[in-house]
N, CA, C and O of each residue as an XYZ file, in Angstrom:
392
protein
N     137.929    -52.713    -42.750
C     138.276    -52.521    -41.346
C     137.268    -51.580    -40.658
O     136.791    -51.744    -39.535
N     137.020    -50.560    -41.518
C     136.003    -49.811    -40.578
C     134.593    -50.192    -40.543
O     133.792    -49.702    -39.747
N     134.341    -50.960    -41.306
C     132.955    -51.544    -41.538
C     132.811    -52.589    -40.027
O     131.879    -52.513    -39.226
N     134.132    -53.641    -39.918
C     133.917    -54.291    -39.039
C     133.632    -53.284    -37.194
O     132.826    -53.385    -36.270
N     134.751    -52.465    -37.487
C     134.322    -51.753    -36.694
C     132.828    -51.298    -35.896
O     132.430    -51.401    -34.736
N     132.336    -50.831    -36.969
C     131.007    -49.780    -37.079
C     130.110    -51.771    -36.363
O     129.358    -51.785    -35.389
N     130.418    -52.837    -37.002
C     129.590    -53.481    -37.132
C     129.694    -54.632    -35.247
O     128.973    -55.464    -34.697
N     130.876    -54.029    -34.974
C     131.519    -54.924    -33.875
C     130.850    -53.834    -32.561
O     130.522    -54.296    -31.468
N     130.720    -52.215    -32.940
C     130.116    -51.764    -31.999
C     128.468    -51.973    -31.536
O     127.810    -51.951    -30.496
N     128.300    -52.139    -32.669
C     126.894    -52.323    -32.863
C     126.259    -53.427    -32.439
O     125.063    -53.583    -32.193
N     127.189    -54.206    -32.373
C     126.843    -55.798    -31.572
C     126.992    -55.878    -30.564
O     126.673    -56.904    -29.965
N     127.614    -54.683    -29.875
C     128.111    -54.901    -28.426
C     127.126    -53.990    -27.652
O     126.719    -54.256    -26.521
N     126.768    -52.846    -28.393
C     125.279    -52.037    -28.293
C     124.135    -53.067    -28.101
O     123.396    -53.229    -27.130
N     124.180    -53.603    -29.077
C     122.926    -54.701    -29.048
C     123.015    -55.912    -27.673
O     121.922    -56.341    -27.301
N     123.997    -56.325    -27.106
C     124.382    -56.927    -26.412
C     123.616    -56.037    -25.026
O     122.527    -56.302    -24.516
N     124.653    -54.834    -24.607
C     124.379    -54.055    -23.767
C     122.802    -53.320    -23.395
O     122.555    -52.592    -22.433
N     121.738    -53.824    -24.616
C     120.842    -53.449    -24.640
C     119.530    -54.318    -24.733
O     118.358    -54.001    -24.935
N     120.239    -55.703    -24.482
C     119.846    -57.092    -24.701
C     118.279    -56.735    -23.697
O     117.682    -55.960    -24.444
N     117.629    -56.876    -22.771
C     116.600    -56.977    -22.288
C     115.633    -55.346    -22.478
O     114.529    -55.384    -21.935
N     115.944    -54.197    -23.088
C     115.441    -53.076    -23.517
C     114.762    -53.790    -25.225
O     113.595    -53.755    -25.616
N     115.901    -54.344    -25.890
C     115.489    -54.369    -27.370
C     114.303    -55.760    -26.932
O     113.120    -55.562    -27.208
N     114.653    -56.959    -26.337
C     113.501    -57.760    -26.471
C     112.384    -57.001    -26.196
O     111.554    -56.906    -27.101
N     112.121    -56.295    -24.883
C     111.176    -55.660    -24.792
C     110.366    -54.646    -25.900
O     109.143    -54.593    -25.772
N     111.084    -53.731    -27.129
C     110.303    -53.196    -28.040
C     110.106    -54.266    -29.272
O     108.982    -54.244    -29.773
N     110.887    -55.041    -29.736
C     110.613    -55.982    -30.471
C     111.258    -56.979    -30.578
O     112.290    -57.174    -31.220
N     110.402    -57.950    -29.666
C     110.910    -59.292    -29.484
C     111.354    -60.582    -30.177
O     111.999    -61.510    -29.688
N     110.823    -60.433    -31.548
C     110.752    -61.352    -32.566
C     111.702    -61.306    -33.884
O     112.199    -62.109    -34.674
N     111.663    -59.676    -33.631
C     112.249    -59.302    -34.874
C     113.442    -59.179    -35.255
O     114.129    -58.993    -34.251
N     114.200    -59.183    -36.381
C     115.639    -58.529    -36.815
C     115.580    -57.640    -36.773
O     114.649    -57.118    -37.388
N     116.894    -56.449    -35.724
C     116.954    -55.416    -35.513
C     117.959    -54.992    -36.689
O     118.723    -55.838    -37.153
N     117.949    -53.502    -37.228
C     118.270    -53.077    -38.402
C     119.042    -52.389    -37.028
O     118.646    -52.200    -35.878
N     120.523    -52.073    -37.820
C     121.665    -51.316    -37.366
C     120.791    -49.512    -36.893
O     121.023    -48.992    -35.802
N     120.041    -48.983    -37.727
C     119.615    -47.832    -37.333
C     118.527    -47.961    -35.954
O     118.377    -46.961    -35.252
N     117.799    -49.226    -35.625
C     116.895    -49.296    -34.829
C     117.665    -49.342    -33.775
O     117.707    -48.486    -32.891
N     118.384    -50.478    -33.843
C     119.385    -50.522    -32.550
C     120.433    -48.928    -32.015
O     120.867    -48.855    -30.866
N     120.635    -48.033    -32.841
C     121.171    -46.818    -32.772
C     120.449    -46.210    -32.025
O     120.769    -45.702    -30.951
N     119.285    -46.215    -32.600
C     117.797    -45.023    -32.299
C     117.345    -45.638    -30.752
O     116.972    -44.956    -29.798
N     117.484    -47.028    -30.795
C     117.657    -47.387    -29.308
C     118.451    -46.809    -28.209
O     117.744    -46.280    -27.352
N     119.557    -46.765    -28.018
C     121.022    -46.745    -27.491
C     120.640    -45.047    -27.554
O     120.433    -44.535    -26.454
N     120.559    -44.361    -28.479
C     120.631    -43.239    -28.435
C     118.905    -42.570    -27.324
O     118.814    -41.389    -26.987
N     117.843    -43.586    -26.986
C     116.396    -43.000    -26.252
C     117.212    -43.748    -24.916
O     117.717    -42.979    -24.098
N     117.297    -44.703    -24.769
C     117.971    -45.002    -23.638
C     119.465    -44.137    -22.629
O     119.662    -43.624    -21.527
N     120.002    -44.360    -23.558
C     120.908    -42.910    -23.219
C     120.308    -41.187    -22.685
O     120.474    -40.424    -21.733
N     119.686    -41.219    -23.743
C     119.299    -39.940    -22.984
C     118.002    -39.998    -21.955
O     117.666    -38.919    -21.465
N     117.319    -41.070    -21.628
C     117.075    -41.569    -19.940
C     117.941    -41.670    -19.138
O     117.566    -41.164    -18.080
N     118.750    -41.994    -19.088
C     119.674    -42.142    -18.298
C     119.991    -40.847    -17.838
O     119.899    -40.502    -16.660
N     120.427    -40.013    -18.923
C     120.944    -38.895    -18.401
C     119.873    -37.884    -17.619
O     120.138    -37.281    -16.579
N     118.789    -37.835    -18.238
C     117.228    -37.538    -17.539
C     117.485    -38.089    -16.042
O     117.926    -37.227    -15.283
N     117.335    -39.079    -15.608
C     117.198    -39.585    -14.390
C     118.773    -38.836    -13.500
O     118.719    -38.290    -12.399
N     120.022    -39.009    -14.311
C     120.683    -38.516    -13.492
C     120.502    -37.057    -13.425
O     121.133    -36.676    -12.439
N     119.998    -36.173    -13.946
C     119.791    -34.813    -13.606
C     118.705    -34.501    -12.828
O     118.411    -33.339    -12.551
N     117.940    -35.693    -12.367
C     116.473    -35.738    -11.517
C     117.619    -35.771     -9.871
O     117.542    -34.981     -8.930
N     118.691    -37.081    -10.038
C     118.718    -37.058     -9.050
C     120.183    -36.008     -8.700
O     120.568    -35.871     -7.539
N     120.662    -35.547     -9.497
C     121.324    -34.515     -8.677
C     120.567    -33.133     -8.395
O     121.139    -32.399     -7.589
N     119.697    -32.799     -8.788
C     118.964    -31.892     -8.456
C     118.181    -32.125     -6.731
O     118.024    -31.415     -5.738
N     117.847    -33.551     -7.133
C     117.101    -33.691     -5.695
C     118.570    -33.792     -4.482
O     118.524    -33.532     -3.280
N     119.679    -34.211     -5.218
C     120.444    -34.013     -4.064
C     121.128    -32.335     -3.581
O     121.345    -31.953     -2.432
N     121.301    -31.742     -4.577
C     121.463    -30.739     -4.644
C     120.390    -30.063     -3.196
O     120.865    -29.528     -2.194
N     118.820    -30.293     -3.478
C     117.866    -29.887     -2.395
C     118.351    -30.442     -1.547
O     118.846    -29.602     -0.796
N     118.614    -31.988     -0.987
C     118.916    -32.576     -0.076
C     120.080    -31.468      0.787
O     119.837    -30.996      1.898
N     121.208    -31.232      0.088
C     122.443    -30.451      0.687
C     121.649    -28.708      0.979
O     121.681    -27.955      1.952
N     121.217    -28.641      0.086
C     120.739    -27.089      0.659
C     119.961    -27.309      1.900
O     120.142    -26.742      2.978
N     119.155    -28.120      1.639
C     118.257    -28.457      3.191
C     119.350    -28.573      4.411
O     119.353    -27.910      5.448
N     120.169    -29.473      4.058
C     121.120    -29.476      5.180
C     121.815    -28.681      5.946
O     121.958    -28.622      7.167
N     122.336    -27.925      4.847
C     122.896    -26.157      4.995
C     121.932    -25.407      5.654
O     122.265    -24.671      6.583
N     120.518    -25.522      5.209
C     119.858    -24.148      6.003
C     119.834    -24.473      7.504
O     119.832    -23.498      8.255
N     119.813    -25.917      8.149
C     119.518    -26.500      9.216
C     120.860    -26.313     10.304
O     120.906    -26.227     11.531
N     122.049    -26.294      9.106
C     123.332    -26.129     10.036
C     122.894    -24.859     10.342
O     122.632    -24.621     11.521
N     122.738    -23.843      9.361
C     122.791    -22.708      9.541
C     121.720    -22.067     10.824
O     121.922    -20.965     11.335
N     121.045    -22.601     11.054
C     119.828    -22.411     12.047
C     120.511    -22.990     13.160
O     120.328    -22.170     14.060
N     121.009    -23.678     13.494
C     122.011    -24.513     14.315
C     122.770    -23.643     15.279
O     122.749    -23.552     16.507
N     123.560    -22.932     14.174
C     124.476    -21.496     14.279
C     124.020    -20.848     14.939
O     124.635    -20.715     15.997
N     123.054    -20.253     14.834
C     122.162    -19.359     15.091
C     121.793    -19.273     16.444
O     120.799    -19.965     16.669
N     122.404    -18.434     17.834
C     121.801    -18.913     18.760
C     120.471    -18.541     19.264
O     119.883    -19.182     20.136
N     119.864    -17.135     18.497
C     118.719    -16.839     18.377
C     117.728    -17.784     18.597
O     117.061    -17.882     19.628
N     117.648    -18.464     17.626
C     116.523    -19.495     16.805
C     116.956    -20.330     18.407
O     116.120    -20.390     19.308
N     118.126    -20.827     18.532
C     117.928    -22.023     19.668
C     117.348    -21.743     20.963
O     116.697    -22.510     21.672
N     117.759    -20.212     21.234
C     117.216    -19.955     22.759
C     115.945    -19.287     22.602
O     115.553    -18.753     23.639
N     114.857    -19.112     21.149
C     113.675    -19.054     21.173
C     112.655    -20.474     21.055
O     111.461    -20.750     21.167
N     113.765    -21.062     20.800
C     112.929    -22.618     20.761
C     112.919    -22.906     22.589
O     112.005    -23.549     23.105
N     113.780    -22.471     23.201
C     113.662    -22.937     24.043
C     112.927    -22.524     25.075
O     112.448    -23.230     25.963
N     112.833    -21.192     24.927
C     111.757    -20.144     25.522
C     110.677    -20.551     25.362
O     109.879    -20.378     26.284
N     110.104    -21.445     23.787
C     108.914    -21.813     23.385
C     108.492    -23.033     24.563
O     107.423    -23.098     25.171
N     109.426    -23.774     24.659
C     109.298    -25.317     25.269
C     108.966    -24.915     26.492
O     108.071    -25.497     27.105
N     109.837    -23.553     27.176
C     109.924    -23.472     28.841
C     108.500    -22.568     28.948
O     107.996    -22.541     30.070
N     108.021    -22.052     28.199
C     106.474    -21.202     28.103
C     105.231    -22.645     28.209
O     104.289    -22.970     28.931
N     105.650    -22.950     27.511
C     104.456    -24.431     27.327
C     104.483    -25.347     28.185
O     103.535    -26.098     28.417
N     105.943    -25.384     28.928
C     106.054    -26.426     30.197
C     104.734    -25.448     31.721
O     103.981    -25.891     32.589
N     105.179    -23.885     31.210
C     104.608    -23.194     32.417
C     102.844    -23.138     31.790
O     101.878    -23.091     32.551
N     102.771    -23.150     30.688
C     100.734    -23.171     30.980
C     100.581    -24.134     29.842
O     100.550    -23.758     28.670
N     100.466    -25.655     30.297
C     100.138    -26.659     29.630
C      98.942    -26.761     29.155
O      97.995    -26.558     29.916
N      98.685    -27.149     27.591
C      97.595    -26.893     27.251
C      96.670    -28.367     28.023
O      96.975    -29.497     28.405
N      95.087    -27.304     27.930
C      94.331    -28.696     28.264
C      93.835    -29.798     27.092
O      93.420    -29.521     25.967
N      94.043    -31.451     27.839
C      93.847    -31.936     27.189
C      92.270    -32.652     27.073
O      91.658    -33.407     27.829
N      91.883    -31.944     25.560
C      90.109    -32.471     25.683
C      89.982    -33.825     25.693
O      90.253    -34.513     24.708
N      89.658    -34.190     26.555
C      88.671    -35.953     26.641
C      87.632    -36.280     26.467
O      86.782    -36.247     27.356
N      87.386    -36.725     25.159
C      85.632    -36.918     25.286
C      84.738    -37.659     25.766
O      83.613    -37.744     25.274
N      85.247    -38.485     27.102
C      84.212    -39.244     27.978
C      84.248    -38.168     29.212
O      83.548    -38.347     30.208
């Protein structure tokens, strides 16, 4: 019983891993440990990629946060705007080269 076990997962591994295993060896009979050693490099890609992308979301939300937070801020807004109403009053010149 536990043999079938061990041997019923392993087929379903192999199944689930059907276009990874053709790709390292296409021809061949896969030995129960290859297919393991598979499942087990693939797996931990997976988990690689998901810690790529919660990290980048992680930045994504902090970015967001600092922007609310600047938002807040009425400082920052009524110096932006001071900036815009300064530049409306001495427009820079624009060089033309004809």
């Amino acid at each position: 019983l536990r043999r079938e076990r061990i041997n019923s997962s392993i087929e379903q591994l192999k199944a689930l891993l059907g276009p990874e295993l053709l790709k390292q060896q296409p021809d061949s009979k896969m030995e129960k440990a290859d297919i393991l050693e598979m499942t087990v490099c693939f797996l931990l890609q997976l988990m690689q990629q998901n810690q790529q992308q919660r990290r980048e979301l992680n930045q994504a939300k902090q970015a967001e946060a600092d922007f609310d937070d600047k938002l807040k801020d009425p400082g920052i807004v009524l110096n932006t705007c001071q900036t815009i109403k300064d530049e409306e009053k001495n427009p820079k010149v624009l060089w033309r080269p004809w």
